[in-house]
C-alpha positions as CSV (number, residue, x, y, z in Angstrom):
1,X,146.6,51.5,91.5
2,X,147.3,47.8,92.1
3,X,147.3,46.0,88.1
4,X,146.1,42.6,89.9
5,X,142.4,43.7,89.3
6,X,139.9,44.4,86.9
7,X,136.4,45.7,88.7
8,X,133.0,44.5,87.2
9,X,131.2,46.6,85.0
10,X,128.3,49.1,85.3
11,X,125.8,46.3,84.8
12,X,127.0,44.0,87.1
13,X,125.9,45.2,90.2
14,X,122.2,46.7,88.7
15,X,121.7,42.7,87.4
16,X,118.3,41.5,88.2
17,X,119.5,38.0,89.3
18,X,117.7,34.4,90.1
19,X,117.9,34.7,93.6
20,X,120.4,37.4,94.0
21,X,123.2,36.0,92.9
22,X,125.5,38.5,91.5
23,X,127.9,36.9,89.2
24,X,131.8,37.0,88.5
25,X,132.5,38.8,92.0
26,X,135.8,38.5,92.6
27,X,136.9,36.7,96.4
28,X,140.2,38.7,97.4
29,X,141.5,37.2,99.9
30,X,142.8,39.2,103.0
31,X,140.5,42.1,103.2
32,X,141.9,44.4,105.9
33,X,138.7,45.2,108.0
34,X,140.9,47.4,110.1
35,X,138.1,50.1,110.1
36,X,134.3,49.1,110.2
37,X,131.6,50.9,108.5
38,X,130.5,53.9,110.5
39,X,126.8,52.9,111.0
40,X,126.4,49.4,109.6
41,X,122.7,48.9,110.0
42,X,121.6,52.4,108.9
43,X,120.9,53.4,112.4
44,X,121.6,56.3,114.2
45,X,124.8,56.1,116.0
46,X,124.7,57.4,119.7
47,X,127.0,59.7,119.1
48,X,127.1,63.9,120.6
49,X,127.9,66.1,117.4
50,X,130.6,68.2,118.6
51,X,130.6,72.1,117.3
52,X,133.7,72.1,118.9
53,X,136.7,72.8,116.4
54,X,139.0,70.6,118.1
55,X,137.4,67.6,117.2
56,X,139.9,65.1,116.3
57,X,139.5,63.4,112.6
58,X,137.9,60.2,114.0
59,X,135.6,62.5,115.8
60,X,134.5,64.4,113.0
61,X,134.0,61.2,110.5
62,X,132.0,60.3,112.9
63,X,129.9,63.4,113.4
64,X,129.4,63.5,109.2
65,X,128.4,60.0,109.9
66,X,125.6,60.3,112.4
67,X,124.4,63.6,110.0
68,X,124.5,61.6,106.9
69,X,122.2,58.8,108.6
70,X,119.7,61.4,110.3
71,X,119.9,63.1,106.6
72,X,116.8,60.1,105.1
73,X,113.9,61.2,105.8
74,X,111.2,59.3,104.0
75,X,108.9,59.5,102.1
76,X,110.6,62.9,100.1
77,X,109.3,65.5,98.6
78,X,108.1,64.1,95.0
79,X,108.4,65.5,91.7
80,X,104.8,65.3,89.9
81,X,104.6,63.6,86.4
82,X,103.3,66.3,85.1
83,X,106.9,68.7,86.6
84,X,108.9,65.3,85.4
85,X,109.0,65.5,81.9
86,X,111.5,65.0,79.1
87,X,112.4,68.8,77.7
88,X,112.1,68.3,73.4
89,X,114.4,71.1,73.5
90,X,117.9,69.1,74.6
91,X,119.3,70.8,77.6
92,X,122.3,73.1,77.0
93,X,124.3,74.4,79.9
94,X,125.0,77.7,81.0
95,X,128.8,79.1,80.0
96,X,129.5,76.7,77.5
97,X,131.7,77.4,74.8
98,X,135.7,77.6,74.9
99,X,137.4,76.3,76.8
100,X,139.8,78.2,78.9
101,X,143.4,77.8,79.4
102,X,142.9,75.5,82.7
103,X,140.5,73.2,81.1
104,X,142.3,72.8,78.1
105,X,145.2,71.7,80.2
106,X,143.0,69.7,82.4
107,X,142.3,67.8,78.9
108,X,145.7,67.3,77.7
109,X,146.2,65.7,80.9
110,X,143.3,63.0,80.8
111,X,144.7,62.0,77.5
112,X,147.6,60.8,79.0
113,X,145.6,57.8,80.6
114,X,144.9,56.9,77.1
115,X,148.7,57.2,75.3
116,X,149.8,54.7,78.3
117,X,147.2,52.1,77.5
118,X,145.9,52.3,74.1
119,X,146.9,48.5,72.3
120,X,148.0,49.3,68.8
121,X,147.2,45.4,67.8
122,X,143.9,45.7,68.9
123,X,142.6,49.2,69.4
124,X,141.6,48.6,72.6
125,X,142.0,50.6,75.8
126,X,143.0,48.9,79.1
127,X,139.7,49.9,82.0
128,X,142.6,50.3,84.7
129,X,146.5,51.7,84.3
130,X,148.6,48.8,83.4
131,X,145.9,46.1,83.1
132,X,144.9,44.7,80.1
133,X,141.4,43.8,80.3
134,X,139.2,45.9,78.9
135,X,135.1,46.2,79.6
136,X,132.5,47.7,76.4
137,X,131.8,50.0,79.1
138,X,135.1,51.4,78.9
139,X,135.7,50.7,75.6
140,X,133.0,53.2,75.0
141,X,134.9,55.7,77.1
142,X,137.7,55.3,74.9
143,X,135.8,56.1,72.1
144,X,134.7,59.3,73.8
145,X,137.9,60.2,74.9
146,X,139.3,59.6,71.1
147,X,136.7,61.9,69.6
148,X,137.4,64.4,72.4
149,X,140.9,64.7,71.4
150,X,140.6,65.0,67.9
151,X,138.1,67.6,68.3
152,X,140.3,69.5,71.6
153,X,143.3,68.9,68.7
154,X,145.0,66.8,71.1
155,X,146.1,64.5,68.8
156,X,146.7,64.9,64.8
157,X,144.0,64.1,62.5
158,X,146.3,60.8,61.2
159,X,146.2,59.5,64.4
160,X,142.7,59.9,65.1
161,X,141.9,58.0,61.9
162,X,144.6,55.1,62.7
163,X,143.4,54.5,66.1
164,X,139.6,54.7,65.6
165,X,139.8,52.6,62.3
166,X,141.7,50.0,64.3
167,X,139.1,49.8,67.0
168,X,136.6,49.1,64.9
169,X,137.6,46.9,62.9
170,X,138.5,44.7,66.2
171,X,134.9,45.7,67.5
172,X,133.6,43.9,64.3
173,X,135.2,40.6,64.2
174,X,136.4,40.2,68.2
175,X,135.0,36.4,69.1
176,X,131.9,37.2,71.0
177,X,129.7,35.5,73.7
178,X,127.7,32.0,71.6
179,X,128.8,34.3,69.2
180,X,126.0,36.4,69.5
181,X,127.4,40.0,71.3
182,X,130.2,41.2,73.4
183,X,131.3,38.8,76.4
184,X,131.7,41.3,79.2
185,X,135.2,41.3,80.0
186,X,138.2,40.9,76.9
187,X,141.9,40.6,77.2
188,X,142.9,44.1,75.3
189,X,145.7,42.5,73.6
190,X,145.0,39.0,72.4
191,X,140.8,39.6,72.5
192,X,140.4,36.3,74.6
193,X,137.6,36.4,76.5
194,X,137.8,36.4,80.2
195,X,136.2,36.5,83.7
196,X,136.8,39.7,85.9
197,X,140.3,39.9,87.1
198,X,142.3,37.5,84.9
199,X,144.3,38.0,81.9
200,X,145.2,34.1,80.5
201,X,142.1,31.8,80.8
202,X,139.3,31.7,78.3
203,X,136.3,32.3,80.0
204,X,132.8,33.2,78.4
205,X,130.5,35.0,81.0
206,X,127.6,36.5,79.5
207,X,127.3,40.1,78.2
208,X,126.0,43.4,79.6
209,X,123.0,45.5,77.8
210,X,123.8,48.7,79.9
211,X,127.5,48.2,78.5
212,X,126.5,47.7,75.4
213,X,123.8,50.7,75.5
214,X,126.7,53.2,76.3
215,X,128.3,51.7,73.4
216,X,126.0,52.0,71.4
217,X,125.2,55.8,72.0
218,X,129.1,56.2,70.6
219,X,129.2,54.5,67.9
220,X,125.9,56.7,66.4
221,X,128.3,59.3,67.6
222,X,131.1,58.3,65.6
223,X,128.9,57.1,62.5
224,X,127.0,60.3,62.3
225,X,130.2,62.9,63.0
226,X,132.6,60.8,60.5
227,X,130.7,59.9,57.6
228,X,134.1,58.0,56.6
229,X,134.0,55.6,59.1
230,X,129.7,55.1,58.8
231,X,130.3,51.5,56.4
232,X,132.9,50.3,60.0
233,X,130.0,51.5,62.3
234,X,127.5,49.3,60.9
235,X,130.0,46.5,60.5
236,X,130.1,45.8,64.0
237,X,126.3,46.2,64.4
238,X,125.9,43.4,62.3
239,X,128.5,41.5,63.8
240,X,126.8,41.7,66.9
241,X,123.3,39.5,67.1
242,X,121.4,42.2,69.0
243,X,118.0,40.0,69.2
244,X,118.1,38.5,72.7
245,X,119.7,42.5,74.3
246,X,115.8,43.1,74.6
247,X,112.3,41.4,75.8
248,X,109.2,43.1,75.8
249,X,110.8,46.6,75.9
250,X,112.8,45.9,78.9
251,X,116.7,45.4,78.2
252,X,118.4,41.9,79.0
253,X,121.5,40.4,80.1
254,X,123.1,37.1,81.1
255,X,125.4,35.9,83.1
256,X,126.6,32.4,83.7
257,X,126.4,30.4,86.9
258,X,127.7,27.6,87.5
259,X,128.0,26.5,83.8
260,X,124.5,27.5,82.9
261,X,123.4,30.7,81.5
262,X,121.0,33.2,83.1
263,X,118.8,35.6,81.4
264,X,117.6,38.4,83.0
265,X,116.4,41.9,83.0
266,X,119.1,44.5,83.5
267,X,119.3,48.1,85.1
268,X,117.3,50.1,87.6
269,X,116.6,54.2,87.2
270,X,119.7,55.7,86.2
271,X,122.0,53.5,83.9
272,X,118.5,51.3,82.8
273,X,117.3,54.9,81.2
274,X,120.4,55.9,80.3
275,X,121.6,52.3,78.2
276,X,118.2,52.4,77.5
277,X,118.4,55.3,75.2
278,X,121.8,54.2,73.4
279,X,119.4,50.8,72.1
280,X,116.7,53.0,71.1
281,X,118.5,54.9,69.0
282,X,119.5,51.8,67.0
283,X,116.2,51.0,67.0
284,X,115.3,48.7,69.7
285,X,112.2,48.2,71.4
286,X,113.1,49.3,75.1
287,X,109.9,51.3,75.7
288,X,109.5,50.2,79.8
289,X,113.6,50.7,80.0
290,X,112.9,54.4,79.2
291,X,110.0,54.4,81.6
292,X,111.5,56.7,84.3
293,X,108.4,57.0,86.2
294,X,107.1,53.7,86.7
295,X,109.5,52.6,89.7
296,X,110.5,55.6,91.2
297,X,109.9,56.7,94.9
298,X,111.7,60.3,96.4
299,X,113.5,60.1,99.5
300,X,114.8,63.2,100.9
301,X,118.1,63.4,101.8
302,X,119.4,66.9,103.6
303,X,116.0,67.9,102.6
304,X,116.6,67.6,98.9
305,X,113.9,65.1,97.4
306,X,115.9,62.5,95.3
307,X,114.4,59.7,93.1
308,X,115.4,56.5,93.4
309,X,114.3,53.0,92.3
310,X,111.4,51.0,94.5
311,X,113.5,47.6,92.8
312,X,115.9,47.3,95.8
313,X,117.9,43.9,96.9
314,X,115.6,43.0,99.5
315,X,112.1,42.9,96.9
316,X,114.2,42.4,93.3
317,X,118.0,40.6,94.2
318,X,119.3,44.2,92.6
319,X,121.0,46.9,94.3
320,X,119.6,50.3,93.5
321,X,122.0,52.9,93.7
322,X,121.5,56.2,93.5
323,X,124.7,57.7,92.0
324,X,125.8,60.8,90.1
325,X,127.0,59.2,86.5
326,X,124.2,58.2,84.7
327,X,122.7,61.7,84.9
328,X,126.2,63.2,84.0
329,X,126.1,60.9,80.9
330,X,122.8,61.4,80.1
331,X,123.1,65.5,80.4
332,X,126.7,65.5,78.3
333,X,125.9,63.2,75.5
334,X,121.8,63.8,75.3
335,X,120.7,66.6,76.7
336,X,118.4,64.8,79.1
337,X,116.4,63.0,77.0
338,X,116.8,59.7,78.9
339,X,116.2,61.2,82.0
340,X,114.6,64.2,83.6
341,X,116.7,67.1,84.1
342,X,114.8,67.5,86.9
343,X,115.9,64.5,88.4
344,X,119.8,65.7,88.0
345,X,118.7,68.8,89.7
346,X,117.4,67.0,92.9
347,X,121.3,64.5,92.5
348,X,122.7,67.4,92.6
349,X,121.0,69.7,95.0
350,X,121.3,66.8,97.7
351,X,125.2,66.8,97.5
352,X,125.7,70.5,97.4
353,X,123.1,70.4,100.3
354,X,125.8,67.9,102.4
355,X,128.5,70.0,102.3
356,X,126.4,72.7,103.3
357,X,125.6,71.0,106.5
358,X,128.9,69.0,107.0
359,X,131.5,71.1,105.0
360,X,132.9,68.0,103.0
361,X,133.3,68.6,99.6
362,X,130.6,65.7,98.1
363,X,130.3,64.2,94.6
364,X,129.9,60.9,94.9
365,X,129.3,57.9,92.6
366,X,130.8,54.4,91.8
367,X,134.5,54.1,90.9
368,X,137.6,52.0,91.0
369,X,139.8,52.1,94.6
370,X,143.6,51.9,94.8
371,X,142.6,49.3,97.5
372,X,140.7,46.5,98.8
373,X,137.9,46.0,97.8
374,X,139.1,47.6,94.5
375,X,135.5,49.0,93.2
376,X,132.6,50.6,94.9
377,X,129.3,51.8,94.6
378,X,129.2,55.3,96.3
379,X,125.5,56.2,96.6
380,X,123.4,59.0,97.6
381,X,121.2,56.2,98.6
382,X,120.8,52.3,98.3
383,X,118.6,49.3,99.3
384,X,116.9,52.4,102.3
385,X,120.6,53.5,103.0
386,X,121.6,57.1,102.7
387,X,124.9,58.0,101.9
388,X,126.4,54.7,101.2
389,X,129.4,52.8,100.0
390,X,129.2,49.6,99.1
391,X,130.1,46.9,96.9
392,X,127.9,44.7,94.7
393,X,127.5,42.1,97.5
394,X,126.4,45.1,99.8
395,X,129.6,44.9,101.8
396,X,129.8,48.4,103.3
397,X,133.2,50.5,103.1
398,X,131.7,54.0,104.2
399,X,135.3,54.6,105.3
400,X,136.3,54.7,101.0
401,X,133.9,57.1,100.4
402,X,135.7,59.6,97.8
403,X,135.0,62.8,96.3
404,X,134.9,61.6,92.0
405,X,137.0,63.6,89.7
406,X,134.5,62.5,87.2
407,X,131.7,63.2,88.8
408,X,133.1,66.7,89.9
409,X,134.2,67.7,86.7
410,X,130.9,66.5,84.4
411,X,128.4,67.8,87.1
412,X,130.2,71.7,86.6
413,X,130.6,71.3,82.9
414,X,126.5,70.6,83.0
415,X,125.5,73.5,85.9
416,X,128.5,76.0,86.2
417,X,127.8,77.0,89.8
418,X,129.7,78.5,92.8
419,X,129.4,74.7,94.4
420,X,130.2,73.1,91.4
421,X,133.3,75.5,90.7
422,X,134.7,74.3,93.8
423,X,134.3,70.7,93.0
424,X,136.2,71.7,89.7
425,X,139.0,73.5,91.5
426,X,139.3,70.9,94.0
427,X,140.3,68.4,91.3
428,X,142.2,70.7,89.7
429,X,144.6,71.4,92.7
430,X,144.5,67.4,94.7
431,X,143.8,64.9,92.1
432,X,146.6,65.6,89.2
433,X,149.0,62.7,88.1
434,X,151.6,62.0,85.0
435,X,149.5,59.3,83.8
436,X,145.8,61.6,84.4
437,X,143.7,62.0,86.7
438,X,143.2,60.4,90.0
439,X,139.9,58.4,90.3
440,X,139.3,60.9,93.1
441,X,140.1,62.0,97.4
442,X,138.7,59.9,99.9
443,X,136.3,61.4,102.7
444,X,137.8,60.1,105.4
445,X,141.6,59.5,105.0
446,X,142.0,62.4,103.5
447,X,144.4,61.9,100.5
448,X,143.7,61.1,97.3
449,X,142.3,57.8,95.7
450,X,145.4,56.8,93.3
451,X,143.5,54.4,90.7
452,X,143.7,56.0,86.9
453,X,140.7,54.4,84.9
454,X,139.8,55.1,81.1
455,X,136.2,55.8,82.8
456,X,137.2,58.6,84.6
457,X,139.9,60.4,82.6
458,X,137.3,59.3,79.8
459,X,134.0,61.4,81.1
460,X,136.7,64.1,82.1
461,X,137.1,64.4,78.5
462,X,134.0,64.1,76.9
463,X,132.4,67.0,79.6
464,X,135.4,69.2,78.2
465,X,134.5,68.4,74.7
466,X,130.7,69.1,75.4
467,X,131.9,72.5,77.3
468,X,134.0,73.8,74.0
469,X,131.1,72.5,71.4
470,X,128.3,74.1,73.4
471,X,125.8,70.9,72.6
472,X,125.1,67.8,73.9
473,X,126.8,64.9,72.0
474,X,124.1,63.6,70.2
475,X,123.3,66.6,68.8
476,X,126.4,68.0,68.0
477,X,127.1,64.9,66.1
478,X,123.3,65.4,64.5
479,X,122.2,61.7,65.4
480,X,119.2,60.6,64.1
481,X,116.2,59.6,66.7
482,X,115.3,56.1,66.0
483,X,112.2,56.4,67.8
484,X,109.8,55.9,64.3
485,X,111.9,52.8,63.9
486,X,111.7,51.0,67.2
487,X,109.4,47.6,66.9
């Protein structure tokens, strides 16, 4: 991974903007364009779909190309209100419990991400290997990959209490955006705040709510698993002016354009339920955030009916992705309780059903590259497009779609199936480094996607720690519902 770039975070691209206008994207100059998206208009490519097995490898990219687009069929098959429903049991996967031999490796070997870039001074993690420039949404993975290797006894008791005590006390007094929350980006050594992809300038650029929901989920974890550090926990929610992070039960975030700030609603079905859940928790009124039914629509994709968000670009100036993480998250640290397992189900069961047809391996979602453009959205569907990758200014780049370690690892931790096993092994054999584990192997070049994030080597380890505890996250770390409290 190149250490000249630091991708935007989760929120950046599901920002309901004025207009559209996505902020902070980074222009990179030079983009090699060398190979164009595979069908750039969502059409059907005139293309015959060879059986034949001596296709060459442009042929067959092209043959998964032309299935992929013929996969949409809409509308899908629905999932009734009455069949969508939150379980009040938390959902517990099947084989949990210890972990074996191979996964206990597997987690010694994501903690090596963290021992590179962990900042003593600050107790912040740097998002990518080498850079320091961290993201709340990754600082929150660091958090979850901390607790995971204290409780996997990775690393000593001592150092668990150094390193977590360090981080938040920083969380607690860092500088924040008008001094009322996180600005979105940081510089992990000095705390200066910065715009995406630089280290020296000062630069304040709004926060993110679905950042800071993820964030929030772990720091109840923390708080309610180590009473000791409980007085810390609330220290930083106080430093943190949480007021203006929601509007009439909908979550907000700003951004600044052109010198003047923007306030808007943040998230569509996924990360919006997901955040969502991490400010109710606290307390926070984000009733319609949690609203999973609302906006959603099923499209069917290889048959499998999959729920997405009717907010796309074209009517809202947001990009709706439909991508594997949120439900990961939300099955690992809640048990569901943001979102539907049924949902998950239908994520799932749409991938599986790809590789059925095709025969390529598929768990997709949004990750850093190892190249231009350097982070991508890679969706089951988005804005009426199946099978997409794109960036937050819908540049497609169908060509880096990639297999997620993340994503491959958290979905068999959660379902334990004969698909899911194989995403598991296939990680386990193509994807291992000395610093962690590769973000993931793309599609269509066929070798693996070198950029090491505390993201992914971060979800690695919290689906391992969920596996050997046998509970979601939440529970295992008995937080308190909040939901008497909300106003």
């Amino acid at each position: 991974m190149t250490s000249d770039f630091n991708p935007p975070p989760k929120s950046l691209s599901i920002l309901a903007s004025v207009g559209g206008v996505v902020t902070a994207i980074i222009a990179i100059a030079g983009l090699n364009y060398w190979s164009k998206q595979l069908y750039s208009t969502g059409t059907v490519l005139k293309t015959e779909i060879s059986t034949s097995h001596s296709d060459t490898p442009g042929n067959a990219v092209q043959a998964i190309a032309t299935l992929d687009a013929q996969s949409l069929v809409l509308p899908g098959t629905p999932i009734t209100p009455s069949q969508a429903i939150i379980s009040k049991t938390p959902y517990i996967a099947p084989g949990v419990g210890t972990l074996t031999p191979e996964e206990t490796a597997i987690a010694h070997q994501a903690w090596l991400y963290f021992r590179r870039n962990w900042n003593d001074s600050t107790g912040l993690v740097n998002s990518v290997d080498g850079f320091t420039s961290v993201t709340m949404w990754d600082q929150a993975a660091a958090i979850a990959a901390l607790v995971s290797a204290r409780e996997l006894n990775i690393v000593s008791a001592s150092e668990f209490e150094a390193k977590m005590g360090k981080m938040l006390q920083t969380l607690a007094s860092m500088p924040l955006y008008k001094r009322e929350l996180p600005n979105k980006v940081y510089n992990s050594q000095t705390l200066v705040p910065l715009n995406y992809g630089q280290l020296e300038k000062k630069e304040e650029i709004g926060w993110s709510a679905i950042d800071l929901g993820r964030m929030a989920i772990w720091l109840k974890i923390v708080g309610a698993k180590y009473p000791q550090f409980q007085s810390k926990i609330e220290a930083v929610w106080q430093h943190w002016q949480v007021q203006r992070l929601t509007k009439n039960g909908q979550m907000y975030g700003t951004a600044v354009i052109n010198g003047k700030e923007q306030y808007n609603q943040e998230g569509r079905l996924g990360y919006e339920n997901y955040a969502a859940y991490g400010l109710k928790i606290w307390g926070l009124n984000v009733k319609q955030a949690l609203n999973y039914q609302s906006h959603v629509a099923f499209a069917n994709l290889y048959g499998k009916g999959v729920p997405y968000d009717q907010r796309n670009y074209e009517n809202s100036g947001a990009n709706n992705y439909v991508l594997s993480e949120p439900y990961i998250l939300d099955g690992i640290e809640t048990g569901f309780q943001a979102l539907p397992k049924a949902y998950a189900d239908r994520i799932l069961a749409a991938q599986e059903a790809r590789y059925l047809t095709t025969k390529q391996l598929t768990a997709v979602t949004e990750d850093n590259l190892d190249r231009p453009p350097y982070f991508v959205y890679s969706s089951l569907l988005v804005n009426g497009e199946a099978w997409a990758t794109i960036t937050d200014t819908q540049k497609k780049y169908n060509n880096l779609r990639f297999l997620s370690a993340k994503a491959a690892i958290g979905w068999h931790v959660l379902y334990n199936t004969a698909y899911t096993r194989q995403l598991f092994n296939f990680v386990h054999t193509n994807l291992k480094s000395d610093k962690g584990w590769y973000n993931g192997f793309y599609e269509s070049l066929k070798q693996p996607n070198q950029a090491l994030t505390a993201n992914n080597n971060g979800v690695i380890l919290e689906s391992l720690l969920y596996k050997q505890v046998g509970q979601p996250l939440t529970v295992w770390a008995g937080v308190k519902s909040a939901t008497s409290s909300a106003k």
